[in-house]
C-alpha angles and dihedrals in degrees: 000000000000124000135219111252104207105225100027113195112188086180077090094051109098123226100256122193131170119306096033128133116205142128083230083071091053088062090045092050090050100051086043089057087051087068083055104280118155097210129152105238101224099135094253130122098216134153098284089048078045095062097036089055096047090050096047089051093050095040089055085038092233098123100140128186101308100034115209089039100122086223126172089278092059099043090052094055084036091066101023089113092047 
């Protein structure tokens, strides 16, 4: 289950793409699994977190330049219901 953090300040939250290897990824998977993703949350941004992330984009209609990049825009409709 995720938990509100009073104060979020996605100013903290790094921009993530594809290949990388981070805790931070474990928290976007989690939050991706909470619109309905079935993702393993291993902390890798592999093919499978890849695709979740291109479909929520285009779902929320927030793909930018470099689609697939988690950027400020992503994390802030991620976490809108935290």
């Amino acid at each position: 289950m995720i938990y509100a953090t009073p104060n979020l300040d996605l100013r903290n939250y790094t921009y993530l793409e594809y290949g990388d290897c981070l805790p931070t990824i474990a928290i976007l998977q989690k939050l991706l699994n909470s619109y309905g993703s079935k993702l393993k949350v291993d902390g890798w941004y592999g093919a499978k977190t890849a695709e979740a992330v291109l479909y929520f984009q285009d779902h929320y209609r927030c793909i930018n330049n470099n689609g697939g990049i988690v950027d400020q825009k992503t994390w802030m409709l991620l976490t809108q219901h935290i």
